[in-house]
N, C-alpha and C positions, 0 to 999 in steps of 0.2 A: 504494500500500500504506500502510495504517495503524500509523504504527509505534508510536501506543500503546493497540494492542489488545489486551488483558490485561492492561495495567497497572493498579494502584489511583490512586489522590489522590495520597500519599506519594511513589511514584512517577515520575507526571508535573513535581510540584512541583519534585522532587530534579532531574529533568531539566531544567527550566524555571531553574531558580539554575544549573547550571553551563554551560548556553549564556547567560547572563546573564553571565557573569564572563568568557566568551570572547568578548564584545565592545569594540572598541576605544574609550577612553575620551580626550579632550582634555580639557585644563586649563589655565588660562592663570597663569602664575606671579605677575600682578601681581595678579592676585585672591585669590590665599591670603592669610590672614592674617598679619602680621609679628610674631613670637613672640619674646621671652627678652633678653635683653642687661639684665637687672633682677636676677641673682643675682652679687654678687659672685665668689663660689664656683665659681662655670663660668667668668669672666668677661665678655668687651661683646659676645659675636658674638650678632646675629637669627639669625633664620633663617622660611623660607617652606616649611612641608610641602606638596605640591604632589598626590603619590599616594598613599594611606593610607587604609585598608580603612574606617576611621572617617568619611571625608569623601570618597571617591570608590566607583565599582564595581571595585573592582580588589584583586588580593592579590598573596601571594609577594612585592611589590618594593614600598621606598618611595621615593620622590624626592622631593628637595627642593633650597634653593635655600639656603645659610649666607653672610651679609652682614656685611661687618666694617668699621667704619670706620678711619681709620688708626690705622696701629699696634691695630688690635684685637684682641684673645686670644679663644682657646679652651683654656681651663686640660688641664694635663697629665687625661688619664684613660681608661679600660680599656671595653668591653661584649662580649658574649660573640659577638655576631654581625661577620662580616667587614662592610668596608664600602669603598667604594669613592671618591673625589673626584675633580672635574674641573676644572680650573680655567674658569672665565666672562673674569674682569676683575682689572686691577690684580694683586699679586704679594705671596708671604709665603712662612712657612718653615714646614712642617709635621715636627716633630722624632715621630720611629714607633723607641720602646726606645731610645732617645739620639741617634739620624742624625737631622741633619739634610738634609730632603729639598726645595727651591725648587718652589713651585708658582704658575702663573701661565697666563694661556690658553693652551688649548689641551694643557696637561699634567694626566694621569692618573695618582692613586697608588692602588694597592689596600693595605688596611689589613685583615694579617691578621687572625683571630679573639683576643679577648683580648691585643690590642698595646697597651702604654702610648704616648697619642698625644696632642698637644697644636698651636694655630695660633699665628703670631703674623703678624698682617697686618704690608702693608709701608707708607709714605706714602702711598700713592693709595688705601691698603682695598685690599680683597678681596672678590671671588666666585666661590664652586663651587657643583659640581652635587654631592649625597653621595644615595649609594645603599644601601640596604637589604635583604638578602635578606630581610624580614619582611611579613606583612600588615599589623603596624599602627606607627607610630613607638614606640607605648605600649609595645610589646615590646620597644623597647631599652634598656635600666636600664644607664646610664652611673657608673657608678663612679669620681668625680672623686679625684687623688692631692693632699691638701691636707697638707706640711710629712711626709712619709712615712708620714699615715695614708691610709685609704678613704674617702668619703664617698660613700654612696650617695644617687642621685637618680634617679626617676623620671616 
């Protein structure tokens, strides 16, 4: 059976993108690009976008890979979507609305929607895995806490 018999163009195309999006996508983390540790204002962490609607087939979720050298920060700050981290390597303290919370392989923190949250790697650095409920990282506008103002960045 034909199942796109009556259909138009518009159609089949629509059908054609979202069995497109429901195929499985690999990426290898040392091939993304190594982004950011260049604005004060956030502080020293990289970071490796890995899943992101912009550079792979994929949506709904972003992955990536945040790289800290020792003692590296990720300045206090807020975004609207939940997000999730996992520890890879090496150990730090992830302070979420003033707790602070130890993270290191193998430990998971979920970071409610709109939590003030901030890193501080330990001696050896650090690496997580951070997760997105979004299709593009672009979508997450991080609003960094600098001396008790906001500082939006995008």
């Amino acid at each position: 059976m034909d199942v796109t018999s009556g259909m138009d163009m518009t159609e089949m195309l629509t059908m054609g993108m979202a069995a497109m999006q429901t195929l499985p996508v690999v990426a290898n983390a040392d091939h993304a690009p190594l982004e950011g540790g260049e604005d004060p204002a956030f502080g020293t962490v990289r970071w490796r976008t890995i899943f992101d609607a912009d550079r792979t087939a994929t949506s709904a979720m972003v992955l990536g890979v945040a790289e800290f050298g020792p003692e590296g920060t990720l300045a206090p700050h807020r975004h609207a979507p939940a997000e999730i981290y996992f520890g890879l390597s090496g150990n730090g303290v992830v302070t979420i609305d003033g707790v602070a919370h130890g993270i290191a392989p193998g430990v998971a923190l979920y970071l409610p929607p709109d939590v003030e949250h901030g890193t501080v790697a330990g001696p050896e650095g650090l690496r997580f895995l951070y997760v997105f409920p979004r299709d593009r990282f672009a979508e997450v506008e991080y609003r960094f806490t600098a001396e008790g103002d906001v500082v939006e960045v995008q």
